[in-house]
C-alpha positions as CSV (number, residue, x, y, z in Angstrom):
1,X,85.8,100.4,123.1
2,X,84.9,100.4,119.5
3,X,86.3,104.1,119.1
4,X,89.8,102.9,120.8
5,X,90.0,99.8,118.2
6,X,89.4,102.5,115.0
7,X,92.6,103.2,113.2
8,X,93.9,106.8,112.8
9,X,95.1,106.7,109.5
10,X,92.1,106.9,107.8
11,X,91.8,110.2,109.1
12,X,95.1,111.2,107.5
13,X,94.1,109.8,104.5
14,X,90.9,112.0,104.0
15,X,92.9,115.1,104.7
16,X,95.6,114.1,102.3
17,X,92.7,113.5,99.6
18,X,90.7,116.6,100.2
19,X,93.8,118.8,100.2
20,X,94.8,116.6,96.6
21,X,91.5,117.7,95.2
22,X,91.8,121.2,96.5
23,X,94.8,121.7,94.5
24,X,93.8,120.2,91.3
25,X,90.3,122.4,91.7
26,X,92.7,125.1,91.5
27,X,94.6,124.5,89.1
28,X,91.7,123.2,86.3
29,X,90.3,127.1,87.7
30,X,93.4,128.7,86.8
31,X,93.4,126.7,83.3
32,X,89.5,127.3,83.0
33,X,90.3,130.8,81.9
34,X,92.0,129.8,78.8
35,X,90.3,126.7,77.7
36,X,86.5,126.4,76.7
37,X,83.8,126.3,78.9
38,X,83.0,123.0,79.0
39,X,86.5,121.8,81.0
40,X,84.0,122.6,84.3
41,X,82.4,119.1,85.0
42,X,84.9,117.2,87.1
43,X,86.4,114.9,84.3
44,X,87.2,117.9,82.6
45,X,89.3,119.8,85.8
46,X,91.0,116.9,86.2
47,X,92.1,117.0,82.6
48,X,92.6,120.8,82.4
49,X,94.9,120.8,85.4
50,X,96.9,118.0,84.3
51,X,97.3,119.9,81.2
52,X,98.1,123.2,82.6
53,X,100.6,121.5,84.8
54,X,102.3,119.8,82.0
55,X,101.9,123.2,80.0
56,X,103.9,124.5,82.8
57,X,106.6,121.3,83.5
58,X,107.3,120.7,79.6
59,X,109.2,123.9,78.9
60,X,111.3,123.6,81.9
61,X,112.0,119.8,81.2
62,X,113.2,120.7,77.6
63,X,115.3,123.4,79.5
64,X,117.1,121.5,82.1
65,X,118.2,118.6,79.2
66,X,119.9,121.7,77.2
67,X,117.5,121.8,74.2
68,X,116.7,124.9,72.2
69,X,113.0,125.9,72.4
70,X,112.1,126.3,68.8
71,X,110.8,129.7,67.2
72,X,107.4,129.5,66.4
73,X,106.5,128.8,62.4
74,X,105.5,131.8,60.4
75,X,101.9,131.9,59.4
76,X,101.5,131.0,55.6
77,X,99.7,133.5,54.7
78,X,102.6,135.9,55.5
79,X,105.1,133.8,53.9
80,X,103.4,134.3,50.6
81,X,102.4,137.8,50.7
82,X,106.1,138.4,51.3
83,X,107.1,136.5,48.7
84,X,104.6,138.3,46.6
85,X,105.7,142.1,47.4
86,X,109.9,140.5,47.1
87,X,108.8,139.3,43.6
88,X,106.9,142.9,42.7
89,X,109.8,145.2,44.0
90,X,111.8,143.1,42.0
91,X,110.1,142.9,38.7
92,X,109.4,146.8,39.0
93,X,112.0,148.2,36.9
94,X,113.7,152.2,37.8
95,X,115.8,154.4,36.6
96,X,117.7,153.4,33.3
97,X,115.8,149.9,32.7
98,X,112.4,152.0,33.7
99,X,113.1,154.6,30.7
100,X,114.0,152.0,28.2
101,X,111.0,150.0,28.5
102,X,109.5,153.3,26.0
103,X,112.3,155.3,25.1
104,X,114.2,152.5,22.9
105,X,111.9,151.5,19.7
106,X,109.0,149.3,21.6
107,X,105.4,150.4,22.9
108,X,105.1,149.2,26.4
109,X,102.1,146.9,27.0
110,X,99.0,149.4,27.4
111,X,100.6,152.0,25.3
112,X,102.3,155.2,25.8
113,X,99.3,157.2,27.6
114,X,99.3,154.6,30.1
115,X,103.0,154.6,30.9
116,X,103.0,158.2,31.1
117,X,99.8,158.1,33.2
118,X,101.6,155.4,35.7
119,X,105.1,156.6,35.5
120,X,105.0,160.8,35.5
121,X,105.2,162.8,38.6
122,X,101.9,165.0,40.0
123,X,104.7,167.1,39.6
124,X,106.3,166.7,36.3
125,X,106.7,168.9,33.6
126,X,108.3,168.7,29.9
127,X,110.3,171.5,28.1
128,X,111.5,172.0,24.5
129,X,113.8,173.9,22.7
130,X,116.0,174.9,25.5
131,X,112.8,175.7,27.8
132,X,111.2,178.2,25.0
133,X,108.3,175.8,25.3
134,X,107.2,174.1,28.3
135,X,104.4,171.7,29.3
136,X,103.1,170.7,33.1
137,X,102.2,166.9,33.1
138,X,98.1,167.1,31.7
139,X,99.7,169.4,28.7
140,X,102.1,166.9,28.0
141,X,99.9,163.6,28.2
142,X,97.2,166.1,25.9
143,X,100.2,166.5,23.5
144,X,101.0,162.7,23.5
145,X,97.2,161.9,23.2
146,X,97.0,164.4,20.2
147,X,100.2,162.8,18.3
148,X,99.1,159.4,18.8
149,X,95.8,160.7,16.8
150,X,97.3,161.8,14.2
151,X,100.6,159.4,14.0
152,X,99.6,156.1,15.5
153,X,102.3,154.2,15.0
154,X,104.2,156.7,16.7
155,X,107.5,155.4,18.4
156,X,110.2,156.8,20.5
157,X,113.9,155.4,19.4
158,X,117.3,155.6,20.5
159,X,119.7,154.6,17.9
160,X,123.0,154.6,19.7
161,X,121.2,152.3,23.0
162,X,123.7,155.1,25.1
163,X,120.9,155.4,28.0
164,X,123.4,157.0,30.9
165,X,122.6,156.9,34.5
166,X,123.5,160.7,35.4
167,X,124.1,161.5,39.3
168,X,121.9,159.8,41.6
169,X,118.3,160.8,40.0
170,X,119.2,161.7,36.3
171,X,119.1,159.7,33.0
172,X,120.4,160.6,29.5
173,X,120.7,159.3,26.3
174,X,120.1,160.5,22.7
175,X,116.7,160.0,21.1
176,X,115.0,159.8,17.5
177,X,111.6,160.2,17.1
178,X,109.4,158.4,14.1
179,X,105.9,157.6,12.8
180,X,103.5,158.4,9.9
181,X,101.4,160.9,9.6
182,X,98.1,158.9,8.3
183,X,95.7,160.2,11.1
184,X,93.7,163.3,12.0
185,X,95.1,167.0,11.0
186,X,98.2,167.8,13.7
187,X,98.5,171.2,15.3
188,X,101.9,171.3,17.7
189,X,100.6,174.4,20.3
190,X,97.2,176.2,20.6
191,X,96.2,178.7,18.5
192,X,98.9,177.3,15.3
193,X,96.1,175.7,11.8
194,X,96.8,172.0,12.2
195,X,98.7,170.0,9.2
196,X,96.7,167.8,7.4
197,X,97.0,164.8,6.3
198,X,98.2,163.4,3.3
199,X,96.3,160.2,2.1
200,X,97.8,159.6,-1.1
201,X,101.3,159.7,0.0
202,X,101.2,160.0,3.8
203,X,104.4,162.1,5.2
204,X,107.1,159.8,6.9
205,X,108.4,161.5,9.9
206,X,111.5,161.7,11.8
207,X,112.7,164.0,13.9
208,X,116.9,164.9,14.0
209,X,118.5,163.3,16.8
210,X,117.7,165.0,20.1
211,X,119.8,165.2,23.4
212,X,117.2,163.8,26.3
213,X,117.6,164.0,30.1
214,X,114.8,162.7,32.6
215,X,114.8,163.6,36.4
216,X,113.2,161.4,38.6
217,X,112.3,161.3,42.5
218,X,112.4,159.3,45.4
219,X,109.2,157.0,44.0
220,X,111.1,156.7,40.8
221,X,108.6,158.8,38.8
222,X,109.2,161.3,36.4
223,X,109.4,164.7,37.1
224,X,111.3,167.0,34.5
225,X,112.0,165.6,30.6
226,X,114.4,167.8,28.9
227,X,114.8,167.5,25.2
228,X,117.2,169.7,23.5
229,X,118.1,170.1,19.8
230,X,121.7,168.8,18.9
231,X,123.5,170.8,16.0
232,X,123.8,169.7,13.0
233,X,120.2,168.6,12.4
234,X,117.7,169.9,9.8
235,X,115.5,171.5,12.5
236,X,113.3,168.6,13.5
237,X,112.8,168.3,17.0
238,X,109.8,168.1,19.6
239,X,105.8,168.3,18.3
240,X,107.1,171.0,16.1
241,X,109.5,169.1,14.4
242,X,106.4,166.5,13.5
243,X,104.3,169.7,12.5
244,X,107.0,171.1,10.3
245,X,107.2,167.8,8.2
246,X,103.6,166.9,7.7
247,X,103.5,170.4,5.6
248,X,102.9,173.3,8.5
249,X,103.1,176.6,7.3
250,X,106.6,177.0,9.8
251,X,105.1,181.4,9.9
252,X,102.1,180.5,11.9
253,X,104.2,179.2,14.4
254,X,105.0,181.4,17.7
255,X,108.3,183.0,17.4
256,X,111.0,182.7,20.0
């Protein structure tokens, strides 16, 4: 009959085809999840299983021949905002190069109030004359503030450069103090008449040389600045020092 005459392979052929299909439905379903939503008309499961198969086949390929799967590139973005914080930590000076950018003859850019501002401790304070007169860190920036007023060209020196890394968070070295007293009246401690001024022939000021050692922490920040008299001076040192040469009456000071 007709039926008997009909070949059976193109039976086989439809199974083979539907069970084809079946499997490339599932994988463009398994792909659908990470590619966009409009990979579902059947032009596009076709592609996104063939991709997700080669997805899958390429790494093993590259595997099998005995080649190195390459890293994957850093973003940019993080490539230069390393680079930027590498260059910062290393343009940030500490320690011995830290205290010389004031402490030997130059103003730092912004001025002394700033660098204090920037580089003191919450905790930092300033004694004088073996600790007879002591200052927490607002007293000492007033104190700066106030000389600055009435000496503006006031400028911390060290004439022997010997700026000395001591222990792990010390640093000495020998300092000498100058300006010119051609601003307001100077008073070195509250409750002492200030000096004034002289305006014909304003009073050049220099303080002896003083011994100096600065303690700073783990942030590299001030926190102690001990300056200490060295013998053989005439008696200048600290604000008083400044006070004593601009004319103070030396009695109205506090006595030790």
């Amino acid at each position: 009959s007709y039926r008997s005459l009909q070949s059976p392979f193109p039976k086989k052929v439809a199974r083979m085809q539907y069970r084809t299909s079946a499997l490339v439905v599932a994988l463009a379903i398994g792909a659908n999840a990470l590619a966009p939503a409009n990979i579902l008309s059947r032009r596009g499961m076709a592609q996104a299983a063939g991709a997700g198969v080669a997805a899958l086949v390429a790494p093993q390929v590259a595997n099998a021949k005995g080649k190195a799967m390459p890293p994957p590139a850093p973003k940019e973005g993080k490539k230069a905002a390393s680079k930027k914080m590498d260059s910062k930590a290393a343009a940030a000076p500490s320690g011995v190069d830290l205290i010389k950018t004031l402490f030997d003859g130059s103003v730092p850019a912004g001025g002394i109030v700033a660098w204090y501002e920037k580089n003191l401790a919450k905790d930092f304070t300033a004694d004088f004359a073996g600790g007879k007169i002591v200052f927490d860190r607002k007293q000492y920036i007033g104190v700066t503030k106030d000389i600055l007023a009435s000496v503006p060209d006031f400028t911390y020196t060290s004439p022997k450069h010997d700026f000395k890394k001591k222990g792990k968070n010390q640093v000495t070295w020998t300092a000498v103090v100058k300006g010119t007293h051609t601003g307001k009246p100077y008073s070195p401690l509250k409750g002492v008449p200030p000096a004034k001024p002289n305006k014909k022939a304003p009073a050049k000021l220099q303080n002896d040389p003083e011994a100096v050692t600065v303690t700073l922490n783990e942030a590299g920040q001030l926190t102690k600045l001990s300056v200490a008299a060295i013998k053989g001076g005439k008696g200048f040192s600290g604000p008083v020092g400044f006070y004593l040469q601009m004319g103070g009456d030396p009695s109205k000071l506090p006595k030790a």
